[in-house]
N, C-alpha and C positions, 0 to 999 in steps of 0.2 A: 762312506763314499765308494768302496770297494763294492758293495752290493748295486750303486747308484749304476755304476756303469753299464750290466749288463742289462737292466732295464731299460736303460735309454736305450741303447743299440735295438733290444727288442721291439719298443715302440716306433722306433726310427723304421727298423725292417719292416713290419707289418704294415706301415704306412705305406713307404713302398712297392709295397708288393701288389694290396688294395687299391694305391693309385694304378698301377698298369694293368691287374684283371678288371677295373672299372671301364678302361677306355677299349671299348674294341680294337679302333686304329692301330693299338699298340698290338693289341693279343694276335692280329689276324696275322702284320707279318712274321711274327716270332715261329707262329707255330704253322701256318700252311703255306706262305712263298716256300720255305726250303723244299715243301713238300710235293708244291707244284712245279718247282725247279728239278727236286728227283725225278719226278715222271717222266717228263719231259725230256731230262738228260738218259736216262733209263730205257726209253722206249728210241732215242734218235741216234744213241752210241750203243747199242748192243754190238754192232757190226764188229766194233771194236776190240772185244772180246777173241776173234779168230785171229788178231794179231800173235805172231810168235813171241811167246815171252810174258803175254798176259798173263795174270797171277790167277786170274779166276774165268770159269766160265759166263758167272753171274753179272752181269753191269751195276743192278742195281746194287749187291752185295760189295760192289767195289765203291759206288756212290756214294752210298749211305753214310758214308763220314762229312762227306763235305756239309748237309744239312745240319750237323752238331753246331759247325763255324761260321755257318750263314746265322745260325739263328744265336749264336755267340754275338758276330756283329750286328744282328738290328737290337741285343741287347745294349750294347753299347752305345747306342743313337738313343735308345728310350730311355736309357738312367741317364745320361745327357740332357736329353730333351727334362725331363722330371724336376732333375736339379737345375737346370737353367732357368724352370716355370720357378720353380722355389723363389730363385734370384731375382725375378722378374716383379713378380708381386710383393717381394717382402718378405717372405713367410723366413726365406734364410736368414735372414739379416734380424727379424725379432728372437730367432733360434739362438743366433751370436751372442742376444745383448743378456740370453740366461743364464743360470749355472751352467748350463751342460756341457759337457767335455766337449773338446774340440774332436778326439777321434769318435766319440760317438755319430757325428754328424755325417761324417763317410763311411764308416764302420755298419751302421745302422742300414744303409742304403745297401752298400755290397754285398750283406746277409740277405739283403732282399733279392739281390738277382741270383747270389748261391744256390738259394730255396729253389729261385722259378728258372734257375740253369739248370738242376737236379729234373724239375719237372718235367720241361722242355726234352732236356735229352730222353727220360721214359718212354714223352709220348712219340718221340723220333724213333726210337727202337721196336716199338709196336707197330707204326708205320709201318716201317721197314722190315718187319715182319709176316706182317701180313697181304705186303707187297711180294714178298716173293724173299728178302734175303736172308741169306744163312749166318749165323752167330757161330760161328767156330769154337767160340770159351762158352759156349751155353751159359748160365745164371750167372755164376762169376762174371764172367769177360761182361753180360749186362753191366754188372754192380762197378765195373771198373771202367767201363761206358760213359756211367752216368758222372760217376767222379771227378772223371776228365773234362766231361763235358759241360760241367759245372766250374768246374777251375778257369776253365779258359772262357766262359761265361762272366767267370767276374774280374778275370785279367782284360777283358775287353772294357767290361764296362768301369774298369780303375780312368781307362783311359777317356771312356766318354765324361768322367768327372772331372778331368783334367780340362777338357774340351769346355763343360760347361761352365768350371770356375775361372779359365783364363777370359775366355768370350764374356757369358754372362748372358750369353742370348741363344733362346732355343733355337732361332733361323740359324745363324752361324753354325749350331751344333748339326742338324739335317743338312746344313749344305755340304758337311763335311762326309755324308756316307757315301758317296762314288768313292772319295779317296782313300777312305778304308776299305770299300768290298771289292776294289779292284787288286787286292792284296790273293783274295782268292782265288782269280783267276791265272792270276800270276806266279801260281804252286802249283803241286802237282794233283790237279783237282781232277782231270778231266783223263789224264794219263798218268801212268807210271813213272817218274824220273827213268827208271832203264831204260825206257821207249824213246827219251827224248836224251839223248848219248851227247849231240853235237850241238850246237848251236846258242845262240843268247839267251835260249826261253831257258834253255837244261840249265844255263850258268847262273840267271833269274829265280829258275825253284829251287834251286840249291840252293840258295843265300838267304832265299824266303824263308822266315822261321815257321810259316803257316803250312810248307807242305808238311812240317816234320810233327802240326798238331793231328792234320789230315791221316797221315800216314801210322801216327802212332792209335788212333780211332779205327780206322783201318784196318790197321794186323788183328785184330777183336775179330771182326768178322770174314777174315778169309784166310788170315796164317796162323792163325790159333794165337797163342803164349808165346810171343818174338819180343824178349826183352830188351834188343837193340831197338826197335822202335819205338814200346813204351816208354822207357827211359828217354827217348828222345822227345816223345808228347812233352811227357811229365815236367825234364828239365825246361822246355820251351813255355810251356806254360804258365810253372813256377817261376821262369825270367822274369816273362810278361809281367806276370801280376807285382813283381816284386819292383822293373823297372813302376810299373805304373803307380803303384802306392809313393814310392818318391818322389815322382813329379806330383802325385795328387799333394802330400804332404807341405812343396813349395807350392801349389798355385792356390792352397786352401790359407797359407800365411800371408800372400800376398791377397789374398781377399779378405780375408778378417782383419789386416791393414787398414783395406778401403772402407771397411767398415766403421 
């Protein structure tokens, strides 16, 4: 049995992983909205830069984190979306009635967006490379990039499994991405919290756990090795994922119930 486990979880992920590079729809936003989002934001906030206090000259070097979280979140809608179709057809529910472990079944799946969090972040680093931004931790600060960028990849998508086993429907699971990506805007995506000193948005990005993923992605590429920030990624992400796995844990027993 102890050998059984890590096979299923393997079989599971791979499946996974082969359903979302199968579907373009899935692949396209993952890997070029954040990218057409960077440009965009890159080329129309440069200005921004000449602000007193800006941390960098680069805009897009200050960007460049936010695409990790975008594309964290349309993770989250696609293992949602994935596991929802599972629920829809059946295919979950004949999974249910076999030996397989029950963690295997979310286990399997999260390995799968680990893998394509991992990937994802790469190919955002390349991007943003050969956009113009600068890597402050050179190969290292990449490799702890990618890390990050992967964790909080699959703390996003704990929650889009949460979304699919409570609901049960793919509609319900997409209807819910404004309410998650408005989470991004509502950090410190666009500006520096120091910039924003006074007012509801600065008391808003502060409370938001997402600027502190942005920001700790961030210090990678313009303050070199700021262990106050990583440590702030890191613990926010490890939250995430840890809240998310517990609510995954109660809405996968209330569905194996229904089943």
């Amino acid at each position: 049995m102890s050998g059984a486990l890590p096979a299923q979880v393997g079989a599971l992920a791979r499946r996974s992983m082969l359903k979302t590079l199968r579907q373009p729809f899935q692949v396209f936003p993952i890997v070029f909205f954040p990218a057409m989002l960077l440009a965009v934001n890159a080329s129309g906030l440069q200005a921004a830069t000449h602000l007193p206090g800006f941390p960098t000259r680069s805009y897009i070097s200050f960007a460049i984190a936010v695409a990790f979280i975008q594309g964290g979140m349309f993770s989250l809608i696609n293992t949602g979306t994935n596991l929802a179709e599972d629920i829809e057809d059946g295919f979950f529910h004949r999974l249910a009635l076999t030996p397989l472990r029950r963690v295997s079944l979310i286990g399997g799946l999260l390995l799968g967006v680990a893998v394509l969090g991992a990937l994802q972040s790469a190919i955002y680093i390349l991007i943003g490379l050969i956009a113009g931004a600068h890597l402050a931790t050179g190969i290292a600060g990449a490799l702890v990039v990618i890390v990050l960028g992967s964790l909080a990849a699959t703390a996003f998508g704990a929650f889009g499994c949460v979304a699919a086993l409570r609901t049960g429907s793919s509609e319900a699971v997409q209807g819910l991405f404004p309410l998650f990506f408005v989470f991004i805007f509502l950090s410190s995506s666009n500006l520096p919290r120091n910039l924003l000193r006074t007012g509801w948005f600065h008391t808003v990005a502060t409370w938001n756990p997402i600027s502190y993923l942005i920001e700790g992605l961030r210090s990678l590429f313009i303050a070199g090795w700021d262990p106050t920030a990583l440590a702030r990624g890191f613990a926010v992400a490890i939250g995430l994922l840890i809240v998310g796995l517990v609510l995954v844990a109660g809405a996968l027993r209330t569905r194996m119930q229904r089943t």
